[in-house]
KOLSELUM-578675 format. One record per residue: x, y, z of N, C-alpha, C in turn. Coordinates in steps of 0.2 Angstrom, whole numbers, plus 5000, padded with zeros to 4 digits. Layout:
N
XYZXYZXYZ/...
# end
This chain:
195
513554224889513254284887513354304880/513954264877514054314870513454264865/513454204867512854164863512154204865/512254254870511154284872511354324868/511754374868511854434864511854414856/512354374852511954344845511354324844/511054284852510554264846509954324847/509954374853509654444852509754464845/510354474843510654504838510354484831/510154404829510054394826509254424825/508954404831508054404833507954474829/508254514831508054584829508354584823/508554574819509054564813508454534808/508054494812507654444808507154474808/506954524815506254554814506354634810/506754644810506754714804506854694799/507054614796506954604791506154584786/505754544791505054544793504754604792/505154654794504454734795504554754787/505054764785505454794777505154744773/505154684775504754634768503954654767/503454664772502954684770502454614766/502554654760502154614754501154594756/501054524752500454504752500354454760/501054444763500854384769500754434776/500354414779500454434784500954414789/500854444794501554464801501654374804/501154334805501154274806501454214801/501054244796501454204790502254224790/502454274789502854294788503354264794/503254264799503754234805503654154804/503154124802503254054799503754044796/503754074789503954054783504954064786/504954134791505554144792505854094797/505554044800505854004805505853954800/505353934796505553864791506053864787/506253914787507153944782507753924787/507453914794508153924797508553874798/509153874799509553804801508953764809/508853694807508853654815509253634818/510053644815510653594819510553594826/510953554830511053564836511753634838/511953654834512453704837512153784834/511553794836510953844833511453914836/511853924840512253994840512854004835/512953964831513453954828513053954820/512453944819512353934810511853984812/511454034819510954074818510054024816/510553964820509553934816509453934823/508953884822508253894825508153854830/507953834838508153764842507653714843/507153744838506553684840506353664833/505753644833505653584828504953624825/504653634817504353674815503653674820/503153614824502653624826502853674832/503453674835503453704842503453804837/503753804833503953864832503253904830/502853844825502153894825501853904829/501753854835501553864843501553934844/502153934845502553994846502254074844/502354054836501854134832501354114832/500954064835500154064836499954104841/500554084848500454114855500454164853/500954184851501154264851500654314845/500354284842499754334839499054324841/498954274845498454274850498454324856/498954324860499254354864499254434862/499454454857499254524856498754554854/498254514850497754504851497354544855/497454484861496954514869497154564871/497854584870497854634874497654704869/497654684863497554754860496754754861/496554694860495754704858495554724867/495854704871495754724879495654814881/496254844876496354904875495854924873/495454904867495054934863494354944867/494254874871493554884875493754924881/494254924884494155004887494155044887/494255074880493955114877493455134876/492955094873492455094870491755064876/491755034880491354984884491155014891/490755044892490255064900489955014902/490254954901490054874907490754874909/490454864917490954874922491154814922/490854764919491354684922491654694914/491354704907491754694902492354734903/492454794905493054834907493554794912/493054744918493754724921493954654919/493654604914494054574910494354604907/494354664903494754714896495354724899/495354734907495954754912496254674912/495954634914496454564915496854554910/496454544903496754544897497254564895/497454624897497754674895498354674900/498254644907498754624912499154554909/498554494910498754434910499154424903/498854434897499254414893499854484889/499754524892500554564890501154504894/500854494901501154454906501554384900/501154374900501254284896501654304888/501454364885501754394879502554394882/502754434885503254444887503654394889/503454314892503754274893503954274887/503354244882503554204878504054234873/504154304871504654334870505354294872/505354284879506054274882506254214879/505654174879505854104876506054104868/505654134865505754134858506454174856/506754214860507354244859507754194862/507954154867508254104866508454054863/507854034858507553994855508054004846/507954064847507954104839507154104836/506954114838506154094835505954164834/505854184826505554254824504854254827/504654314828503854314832503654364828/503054364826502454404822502554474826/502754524824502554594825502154644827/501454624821500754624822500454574821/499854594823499354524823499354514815/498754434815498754434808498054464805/497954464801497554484796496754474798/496754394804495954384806496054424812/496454424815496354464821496354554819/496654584815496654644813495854654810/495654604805494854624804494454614811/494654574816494254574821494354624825/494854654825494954754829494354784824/494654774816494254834815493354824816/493254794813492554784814492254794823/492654784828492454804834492854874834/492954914832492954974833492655004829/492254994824491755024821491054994826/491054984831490254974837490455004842/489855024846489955044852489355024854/489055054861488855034867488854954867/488154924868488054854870488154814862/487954864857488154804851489154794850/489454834855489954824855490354774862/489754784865489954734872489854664868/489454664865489354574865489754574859/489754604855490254554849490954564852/491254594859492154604861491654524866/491354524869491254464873491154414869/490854384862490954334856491654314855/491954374855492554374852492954314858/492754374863493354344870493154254871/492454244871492354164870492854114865/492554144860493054094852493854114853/494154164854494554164855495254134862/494654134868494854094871494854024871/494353984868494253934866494853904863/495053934856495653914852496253914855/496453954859497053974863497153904867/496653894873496553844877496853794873/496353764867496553704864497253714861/497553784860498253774858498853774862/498753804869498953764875498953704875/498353664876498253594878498753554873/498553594869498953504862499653544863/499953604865500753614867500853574870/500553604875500753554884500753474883/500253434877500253354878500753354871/500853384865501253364861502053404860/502053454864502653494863503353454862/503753494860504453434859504853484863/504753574864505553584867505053594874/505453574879505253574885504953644889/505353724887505353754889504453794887/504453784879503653794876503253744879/503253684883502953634885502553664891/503253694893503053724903502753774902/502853804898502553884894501853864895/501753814889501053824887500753784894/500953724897500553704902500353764909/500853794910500753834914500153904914/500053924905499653984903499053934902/498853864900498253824901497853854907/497953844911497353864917497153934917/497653994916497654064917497054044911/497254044905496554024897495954014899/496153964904495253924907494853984910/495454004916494954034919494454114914/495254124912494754174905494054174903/494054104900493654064895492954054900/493054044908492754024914492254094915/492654134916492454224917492054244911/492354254903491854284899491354234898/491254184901490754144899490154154903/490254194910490154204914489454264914/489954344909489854384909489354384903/489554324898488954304892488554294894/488254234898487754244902487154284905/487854324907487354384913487154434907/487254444901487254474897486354444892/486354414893485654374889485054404892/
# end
């Protein structure tokens, strides 16, 4: 228990440190650059580093700025979207990946692994620019979006699940692969009927 609370203690220690820096990197850079700093020993509650190996950890802030992502951009089309199927994917999104945000939270605090705060900088201009549209010219570029972005996800599940090193982001990502598909299955779907 006193090893969950450190490394809680550190996580948060690490991400106020992350909010206070600011500067020119963005929130994903920024959790990069702070996990490449970190001790990799095997006695990680004891030096505050970090338990996995750098590709599992950008895994990790990739998920996790993907991941907020959908659900902010899920947010934003029901907002703004009068297509009843765009709205109840905007609902799944907003379900499915808070759902998977949250895990991977639990792992990443386990882990020591700093997580992005806010999204990055591509996914920020892709809120703004889809908040400056509405009706259907704002349906189809949230539905472009939802395509290319699941696409990349998918692929960074898949190469998790077949290259991953720590076992727990293995399961992670192989287990969130299919929820992605079917995603990728649905707005492809909704593209279609849309043409």
């Amino acid at each position: 228990m006193k090893k969950l609370i450190y490394l809680m203690a550190v996580s948060v220690s690490a991400l106020a440190f992350q909010a206070c820096s600011g500067g020119d990197k963005d929130a994903k850079e920024s959790a990069d650059s702070l996990n490449m700093s970190k001790d990799t020993t095997t006695n990680v509650a004891a030096t505050g580093g970090i338990a996995v190996d750098e590709a599992d950890a950008k895994f990790t802030t990739s998920a996790a700025v993907g991941g907020m992502a959908e659900v902010e951009l899920g947010k934003l089309a029901l907002q703004k979207s009068n297509n009843a199927q765009v709205k109840e994917f905007a609902t799944m999104m907003v379900n499915d990946h808070g759902k998977a945000n949250t895990e991977l939270m639990e792992i990443a605090a386990t882990k020591n692994i700093t997580l992005p705060t806010t999204v990055d900088e591509e996914h920020q201009k892709k809120m703004d620019d889809l908040s400056k549209k509405s009706g259907s010219d704002f349906d189809k570029a949230y539905v472009d979006a939802m395509v290319d972005g699941h696409k990349s996800t998918l692929k960074l599940m898949e190469d998790e699940s077949k290259n991953g090193a720590d076992a727990d982001l293995k399961a992670f990502a192989t287990k969130t692969a299919p929820i992605v598909q079917s995603h990728l299955t649905m707005i492809n779907r909704i593209k279609d009927g849309m043409k």
